[in-house]
N, C-alpha and C positions, 0 to 999 in steps of 0.2 A: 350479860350486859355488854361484854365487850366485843360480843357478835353483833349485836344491834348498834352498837354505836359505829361500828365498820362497815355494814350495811346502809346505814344514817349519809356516812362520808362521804359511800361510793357514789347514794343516787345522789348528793350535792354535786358530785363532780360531776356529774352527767344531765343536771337538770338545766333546763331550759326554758328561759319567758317564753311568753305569747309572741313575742319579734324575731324569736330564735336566738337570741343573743345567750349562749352560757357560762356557767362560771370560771372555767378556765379563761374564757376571753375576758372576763369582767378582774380573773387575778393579773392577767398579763398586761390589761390597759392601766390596774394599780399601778403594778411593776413599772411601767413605764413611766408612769405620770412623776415617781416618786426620782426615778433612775436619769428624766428628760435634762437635766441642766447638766450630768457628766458625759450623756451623750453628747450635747450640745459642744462642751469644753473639748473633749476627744475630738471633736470634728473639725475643732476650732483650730484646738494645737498638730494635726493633720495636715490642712491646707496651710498653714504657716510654715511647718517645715517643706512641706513640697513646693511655697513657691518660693522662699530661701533657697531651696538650693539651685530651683531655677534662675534665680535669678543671679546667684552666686554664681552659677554654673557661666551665663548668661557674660558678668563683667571677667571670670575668666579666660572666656574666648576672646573678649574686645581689647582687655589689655596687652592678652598673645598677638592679637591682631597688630594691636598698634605695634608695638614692641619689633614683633619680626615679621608676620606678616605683609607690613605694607611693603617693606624692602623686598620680600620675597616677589611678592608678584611684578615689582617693580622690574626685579631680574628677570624674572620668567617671561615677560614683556618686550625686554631689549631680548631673549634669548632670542623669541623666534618673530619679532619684527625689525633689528639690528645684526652688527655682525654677528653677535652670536654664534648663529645656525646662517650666516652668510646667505641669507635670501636674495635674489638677484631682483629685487625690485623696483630698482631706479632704469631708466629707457632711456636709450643713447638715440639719436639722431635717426629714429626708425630702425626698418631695416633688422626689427625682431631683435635686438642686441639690447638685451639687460644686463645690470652689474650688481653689484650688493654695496655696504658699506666697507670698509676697510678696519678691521679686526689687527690691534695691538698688541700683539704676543710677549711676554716680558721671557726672554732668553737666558745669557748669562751676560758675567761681567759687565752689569750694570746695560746691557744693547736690549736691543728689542726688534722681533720680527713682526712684520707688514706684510698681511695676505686680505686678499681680496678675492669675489668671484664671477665670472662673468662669461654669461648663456648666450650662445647661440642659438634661437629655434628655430632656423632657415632649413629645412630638410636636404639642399642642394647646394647650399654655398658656403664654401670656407672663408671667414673673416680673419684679415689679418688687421692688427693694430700696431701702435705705438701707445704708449701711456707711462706716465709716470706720476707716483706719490706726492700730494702735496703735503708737506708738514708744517705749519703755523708759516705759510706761507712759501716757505721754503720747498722748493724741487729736489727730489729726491729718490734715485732708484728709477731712474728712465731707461725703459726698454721696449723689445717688440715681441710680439708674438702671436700666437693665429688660436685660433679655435674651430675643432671641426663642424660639421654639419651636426647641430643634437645635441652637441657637448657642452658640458659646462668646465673650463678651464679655471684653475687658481693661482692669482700672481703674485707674486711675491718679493720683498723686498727683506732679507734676510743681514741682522747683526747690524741693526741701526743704532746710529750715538743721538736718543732722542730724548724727550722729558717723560716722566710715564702721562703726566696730563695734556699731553700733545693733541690738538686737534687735528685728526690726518682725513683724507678724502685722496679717492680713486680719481685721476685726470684722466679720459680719455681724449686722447690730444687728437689722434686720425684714425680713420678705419678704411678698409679698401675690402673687394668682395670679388671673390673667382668663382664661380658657377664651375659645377663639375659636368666635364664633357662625357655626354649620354654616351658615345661612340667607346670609351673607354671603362666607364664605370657603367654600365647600367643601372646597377643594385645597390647603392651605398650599403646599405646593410649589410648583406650579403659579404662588400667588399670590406668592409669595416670590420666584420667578424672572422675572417677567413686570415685577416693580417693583424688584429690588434687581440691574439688569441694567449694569452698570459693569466699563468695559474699562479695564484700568489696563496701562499702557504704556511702554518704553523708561525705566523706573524705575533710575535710576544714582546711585551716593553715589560723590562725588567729596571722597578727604578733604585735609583744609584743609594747609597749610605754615605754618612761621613768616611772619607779616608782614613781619619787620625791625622793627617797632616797639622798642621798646624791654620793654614787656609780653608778647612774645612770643606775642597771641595766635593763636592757634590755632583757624580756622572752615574749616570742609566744606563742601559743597555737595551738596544732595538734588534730582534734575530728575527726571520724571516726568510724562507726559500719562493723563488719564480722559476717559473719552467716555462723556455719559451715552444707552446703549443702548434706553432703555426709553421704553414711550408716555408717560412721566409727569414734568414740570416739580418743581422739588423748592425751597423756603423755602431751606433750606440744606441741607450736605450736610457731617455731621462725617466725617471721618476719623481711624482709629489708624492711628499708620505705627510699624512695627517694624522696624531694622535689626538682623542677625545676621550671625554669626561660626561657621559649621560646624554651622548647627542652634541654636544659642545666643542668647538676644536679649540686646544688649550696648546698644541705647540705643531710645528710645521716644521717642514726640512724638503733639499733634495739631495737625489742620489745618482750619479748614473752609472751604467754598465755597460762598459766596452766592448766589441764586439760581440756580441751573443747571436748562437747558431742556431736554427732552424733543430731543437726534442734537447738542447741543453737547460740542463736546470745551474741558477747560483743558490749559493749558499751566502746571505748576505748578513754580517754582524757591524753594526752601528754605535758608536760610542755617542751618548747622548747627557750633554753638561747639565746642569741645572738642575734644581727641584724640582719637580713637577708632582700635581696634584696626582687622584686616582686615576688611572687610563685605562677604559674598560674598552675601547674598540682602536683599530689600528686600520688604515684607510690608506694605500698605496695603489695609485695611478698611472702608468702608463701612460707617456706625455712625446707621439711620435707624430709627424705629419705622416702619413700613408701613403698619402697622394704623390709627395715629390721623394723621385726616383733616386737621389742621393742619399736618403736615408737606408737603403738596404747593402748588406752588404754582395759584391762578387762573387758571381758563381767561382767555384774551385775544386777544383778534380781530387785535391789533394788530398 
């Protein structure tokens, strides 16, 4: 009997209407019909978590938004269409001559440096200026100085007794323009590279700790070596040194070097005041007219 009735079973499970439809599909359309309302619920409680945490997900990101966010971009905004990253985007009087904003460095002892920057794109003429800082009206840090052919120069008005909410703007008061003479220079390039040939080297800001004093001050240390590359002995030799923070110039300085000879190298170590944030690049310039003949030093036998 108990062959027969397993025989009985098998051809059940194999039998088929006249539509083809068999019992297998007729148990599994049971099964479902009886199973349809925890599918339904599972599918339910599914889409509910998935869009909970989207949407959770969703007021996470807008709160961070608001929160820090909108400041960030805000920053990243002035970075690189303000001082910041000193774009030279405002036009003087023609004449290819842009400047930037003027960028508020806070120093020490309570001062603050004033650098600004400003392009020359004339391929043949050297612009000399005069200009001085305007601060909440007030004039301040007036001087002169030139920018070569290409260059972009940075002016500085260094250890000012100002507010930090000071409104400051770049004055350029006069510009004057000398064309360089073909009979002498043909190549500015050429000439510009053969005399502004300075290797600047293993440049490291090392920033300062408390002394233990009791004033708590706070100095850094800037090392660096230059090697002057070039056939030509130099009177002096100014330098801008920029320290930056992610692209960002967060403090300024100069420096200059007295007479330097034509394959000397210095060894230059800088005491530097103040706190200063991270400073992952170090930016030293060379800041010489080429052009006029009193900048180099006398030949000497010696």
């Amino acid at each position: 009997m108990d062959n027969k009735n397993q025989q009985f079973d098998e051809r059940l499970k194999h039998y088929r209407d006249v539509e083809g439809l068999s019992t297998r599909q007729l148990d599994f359309g049971l099964w479902y019909i009886k199973n349809r309302k925890k599918f339904f619920i599972t599918l339910v409680i599914i889409l509910a978590l998935t869009a909970a945490g989207t949407i959770g997900y969703s007021l996470y990101q807008f709160s961070s938004y608001l929160i820090f966010g909108i400041n960030q971009d805000k920053q990243v905004y002035l970075d690189l269409t303000s001082s910041a990253s000193l774009v030279t985007n405002k036009v003087n009087i023609g004449n290819s001559i842009s400047y930037s904003e003027v960028k508020v460095l806070q120093s020490h002892d309570n001062k603050y440096d004033l650098v600004a920057a400003v392009t020359n794109d004339n391929p043949r003429v050297i612009v000399k200026l005069s200009y001085v800082f305007d601060v909440n009206g007030q004039k301040i840090g007036r001087s002169e100085d030139f920018v070569l052919p290409g260059d972009t120069k940075y002016l500085m008005a260094l250890g000012q007794s100002i507010s930090a909410n000071s409104v400051v703007n770049l004055v350029i008061e006069q510009t004057s323009f000398a064309r360089l003479d073909r009979h002498k220079i043909n190549d500015w390039d050429q000439f510009r590279l053969e005399r502004m040939n300075f290797l600047v080297e293993n440049a490291k800001f090392t920033p300062g700790i408390d002394s233990g004093l009791s004033e708590k001050i706070n100095v850094g240390q800037l090392d660096f070596s230059i090697t002057n590359n070039s056939a030509y002995g130099y009177n002096s030799v100014p330098l801008a040194i920029l320290l930056k923070s992610q692209g960002s110039i967060i403090a300024v300085n100069r420096y200059v070097i007295n007479s330097f000879r034509s394959g000397e190298q210095k060894k230059i170590q800088l005491s530097w005041p103040g706190r200063l944030a991270s400073v992952n690049e170090v930016e030293i310039i060379p800041d010489i007219n080429v052009t006029d003949d009193n900048v180099y030093l006398k030949y000497s036998g010696l």
